[in-house]
VOBA-1610 file (N, C-alpha, C; in pm, whole numbers, padded with zeros to 5 digits, always signed):
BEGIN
Unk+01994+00316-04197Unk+02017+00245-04074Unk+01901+00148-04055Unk+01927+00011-04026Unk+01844-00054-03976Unk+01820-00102-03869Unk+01697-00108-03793Unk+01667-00162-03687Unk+01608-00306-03646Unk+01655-00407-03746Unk+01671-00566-03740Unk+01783-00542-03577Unk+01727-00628-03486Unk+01816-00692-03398Unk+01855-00558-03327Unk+01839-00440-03316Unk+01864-00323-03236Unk+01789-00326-03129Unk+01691-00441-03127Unk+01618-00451-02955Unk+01601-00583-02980Unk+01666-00634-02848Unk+01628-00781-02799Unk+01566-00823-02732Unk+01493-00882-02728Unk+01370-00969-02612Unk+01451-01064-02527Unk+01438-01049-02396Unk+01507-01129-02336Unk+01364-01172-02270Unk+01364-01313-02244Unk+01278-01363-02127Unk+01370-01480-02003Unk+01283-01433-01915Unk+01355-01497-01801Unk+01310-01679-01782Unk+01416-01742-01720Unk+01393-01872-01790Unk+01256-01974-01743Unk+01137-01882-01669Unk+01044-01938-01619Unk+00927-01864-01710Unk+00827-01924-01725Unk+00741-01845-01790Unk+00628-01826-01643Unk+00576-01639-01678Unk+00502-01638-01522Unk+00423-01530-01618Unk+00317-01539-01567Unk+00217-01502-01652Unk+00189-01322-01555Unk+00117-01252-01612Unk+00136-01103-01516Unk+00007-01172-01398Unk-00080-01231-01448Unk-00153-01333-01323Unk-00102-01335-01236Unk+00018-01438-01268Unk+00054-01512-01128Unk+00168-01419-01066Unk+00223-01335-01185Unk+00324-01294-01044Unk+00240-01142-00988Unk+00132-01148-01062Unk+00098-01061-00918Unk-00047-01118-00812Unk-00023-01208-00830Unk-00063-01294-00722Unk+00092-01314-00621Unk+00168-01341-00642Unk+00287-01328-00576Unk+00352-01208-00554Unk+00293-01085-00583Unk+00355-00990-00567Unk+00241-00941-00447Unk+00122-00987-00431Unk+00049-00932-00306Unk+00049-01021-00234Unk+00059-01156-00216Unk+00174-01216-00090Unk+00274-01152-00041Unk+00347-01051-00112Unk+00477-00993-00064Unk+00432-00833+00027Unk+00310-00816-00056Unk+00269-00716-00027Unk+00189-00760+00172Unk+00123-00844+00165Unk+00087-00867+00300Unk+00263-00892+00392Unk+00314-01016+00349Unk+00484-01030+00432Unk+00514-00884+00461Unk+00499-00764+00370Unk+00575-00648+00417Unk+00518-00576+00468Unk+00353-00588+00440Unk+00294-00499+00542Unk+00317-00520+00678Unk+00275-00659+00717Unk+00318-00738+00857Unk+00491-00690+00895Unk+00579-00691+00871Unk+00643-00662+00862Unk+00689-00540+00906Unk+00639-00439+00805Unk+00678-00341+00858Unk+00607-00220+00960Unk+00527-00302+00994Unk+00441-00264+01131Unk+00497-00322+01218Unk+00565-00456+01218Unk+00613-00518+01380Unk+00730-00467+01378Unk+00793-00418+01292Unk+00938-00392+01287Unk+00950-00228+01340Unk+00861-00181+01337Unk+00838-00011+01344Unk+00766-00023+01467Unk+00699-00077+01513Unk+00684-00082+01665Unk+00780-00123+01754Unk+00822-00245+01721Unk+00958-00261+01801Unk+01078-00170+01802Unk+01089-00087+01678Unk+01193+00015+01707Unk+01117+00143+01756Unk+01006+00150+01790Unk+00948+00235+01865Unk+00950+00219+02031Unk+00947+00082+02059Unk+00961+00057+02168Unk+01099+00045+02246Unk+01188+00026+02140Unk+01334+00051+02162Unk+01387+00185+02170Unk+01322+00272+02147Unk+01348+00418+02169Unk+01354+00476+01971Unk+01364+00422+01926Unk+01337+00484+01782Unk+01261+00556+01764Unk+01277+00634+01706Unk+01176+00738+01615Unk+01096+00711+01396Unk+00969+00720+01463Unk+00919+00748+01322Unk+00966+00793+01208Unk+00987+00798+01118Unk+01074+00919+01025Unk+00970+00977+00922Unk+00895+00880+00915Unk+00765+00921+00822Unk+00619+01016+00904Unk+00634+01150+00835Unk+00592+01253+00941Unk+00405+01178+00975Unk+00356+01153+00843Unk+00211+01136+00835Unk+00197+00997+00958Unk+00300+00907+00904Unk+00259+00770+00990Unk+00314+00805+01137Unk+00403+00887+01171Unk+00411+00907+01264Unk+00279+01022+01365Unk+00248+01128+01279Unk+00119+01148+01360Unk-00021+01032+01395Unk-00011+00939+01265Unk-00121+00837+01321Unk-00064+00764+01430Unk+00050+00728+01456Unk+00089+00660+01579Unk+00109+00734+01666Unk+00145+00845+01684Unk+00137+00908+01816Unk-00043+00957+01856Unk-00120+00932+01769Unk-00265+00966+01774Unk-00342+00826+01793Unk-00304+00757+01778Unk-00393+00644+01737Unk-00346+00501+01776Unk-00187+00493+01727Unk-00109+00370+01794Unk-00116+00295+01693Unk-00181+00168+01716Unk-00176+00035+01618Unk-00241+00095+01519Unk-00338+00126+01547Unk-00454+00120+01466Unk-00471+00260+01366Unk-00395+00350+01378Unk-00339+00458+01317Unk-00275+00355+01186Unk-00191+00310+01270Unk-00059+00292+01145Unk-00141+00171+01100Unk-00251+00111+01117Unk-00339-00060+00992Unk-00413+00041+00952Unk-00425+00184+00995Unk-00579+00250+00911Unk-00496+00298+00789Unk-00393+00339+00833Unk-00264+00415+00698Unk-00220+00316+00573Unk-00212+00187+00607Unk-00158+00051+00547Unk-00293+00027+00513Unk-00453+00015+00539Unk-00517-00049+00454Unk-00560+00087+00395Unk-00541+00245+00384Unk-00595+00324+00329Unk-00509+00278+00172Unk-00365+00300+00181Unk-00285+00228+00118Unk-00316+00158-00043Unk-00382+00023+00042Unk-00404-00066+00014Unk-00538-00072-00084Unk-00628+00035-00002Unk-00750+00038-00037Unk-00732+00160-00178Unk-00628+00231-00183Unk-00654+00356-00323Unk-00588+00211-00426Unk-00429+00153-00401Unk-00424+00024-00448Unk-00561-00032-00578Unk-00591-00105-00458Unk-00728-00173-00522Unk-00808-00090-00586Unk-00816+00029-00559Unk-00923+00150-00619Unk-00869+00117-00771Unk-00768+00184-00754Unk-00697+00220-00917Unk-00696+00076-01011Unk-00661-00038-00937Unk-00666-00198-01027Unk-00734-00174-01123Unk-00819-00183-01134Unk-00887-00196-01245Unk-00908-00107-01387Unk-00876+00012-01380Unk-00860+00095-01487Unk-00733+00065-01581Unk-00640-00048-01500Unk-00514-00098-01588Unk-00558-00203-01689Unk-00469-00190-01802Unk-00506-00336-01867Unk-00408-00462-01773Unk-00452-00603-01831Unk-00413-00687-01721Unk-00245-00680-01766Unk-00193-00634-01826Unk-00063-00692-01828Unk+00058-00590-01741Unk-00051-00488-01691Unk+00024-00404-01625Unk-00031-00366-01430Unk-00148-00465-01418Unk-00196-00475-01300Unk-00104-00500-01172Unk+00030-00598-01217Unk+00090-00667-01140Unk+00203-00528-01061Unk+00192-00393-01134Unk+00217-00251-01033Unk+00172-00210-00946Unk+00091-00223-00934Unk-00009-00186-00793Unk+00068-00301-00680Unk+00073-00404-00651Unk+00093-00443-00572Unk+00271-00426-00553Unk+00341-00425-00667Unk+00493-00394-00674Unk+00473-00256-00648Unk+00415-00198-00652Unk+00433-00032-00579Unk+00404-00014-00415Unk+00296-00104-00370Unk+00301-00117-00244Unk+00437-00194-00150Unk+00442-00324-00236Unk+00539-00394-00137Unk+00716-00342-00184Unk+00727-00307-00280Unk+00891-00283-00285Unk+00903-00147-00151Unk+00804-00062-00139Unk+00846+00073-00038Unk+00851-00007+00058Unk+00759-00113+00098Unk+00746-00151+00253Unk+00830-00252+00290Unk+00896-00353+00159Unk+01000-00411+00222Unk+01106-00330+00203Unk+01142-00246+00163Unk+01246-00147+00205Unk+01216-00084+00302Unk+01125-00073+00346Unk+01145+00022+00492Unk+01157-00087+00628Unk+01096-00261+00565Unk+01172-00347+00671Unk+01280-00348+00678Unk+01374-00326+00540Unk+01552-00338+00573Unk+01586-00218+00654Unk+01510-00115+00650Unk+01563-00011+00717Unk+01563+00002+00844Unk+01412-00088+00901Unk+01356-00086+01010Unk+01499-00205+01130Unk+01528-00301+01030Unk+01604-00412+01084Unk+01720-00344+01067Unk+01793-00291+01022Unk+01875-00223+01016Unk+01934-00149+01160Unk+01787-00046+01173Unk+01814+00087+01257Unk+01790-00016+01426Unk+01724-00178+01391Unk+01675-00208+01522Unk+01791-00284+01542Unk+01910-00314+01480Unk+02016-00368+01519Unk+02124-00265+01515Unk+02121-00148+01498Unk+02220-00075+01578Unk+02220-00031+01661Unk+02059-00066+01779Unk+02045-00011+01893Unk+02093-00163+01998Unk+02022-00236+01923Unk+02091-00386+02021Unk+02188-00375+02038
//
């Protein structure tokens, strides 16, 4: 059996270096942090509930500043770990932060338009 042509390389039709898209992947990472702090307060203020037990004790303890100490703790193991990666795999750290948090904006917009 041969394995000529049994794996194909596909590249996508832009060339983006692991640089730049994770330079664009922690732009996304701030959009969703922002994000999903205004979006989780406003459905807090709409009568929503937390669902996340930890972030919800920092906000019922602490408020804003609970839930930016939770998001830059976050942020801050994030950056801890960067550097022990080689560079072509750095651009995870920030895709591990922002894919959870813009999913929890769809969720957040979601749950805040079935109360409107």
């Amino acid at each position: 059996m041969s394995s000529d042509g049994a794996y194909s390389h596909h590249r996508i039709p832009i060339d983006v270096t692991p640089a730049a898209l994770e330079r664009a992947l922690w732009v996304l990472v701030a959009l969703s942090l922002v994000g999903d702090v205004v979006t989780t307060f406003v459905g807090l203020h709409l009568g929503l509930a937390e669902s996340n037990p930890i972030a919800r004790s920092a906000i019922d303890g602490y408020g804003l500043a609970g839930m930016l100490a939770l998001k830059t703790l976050a942020v801050g193991v994030g950056l801890a770990c960067r550097p022990i990666l080689p560079d072509v795999y750095k651009p995870i750290v920030p895709a591990g932060l922002a894919i959870p948090w813009t999913i929890a904006v769809g969720i957040n917009l979601y749950m805040i338009s079935s109360v409107v």
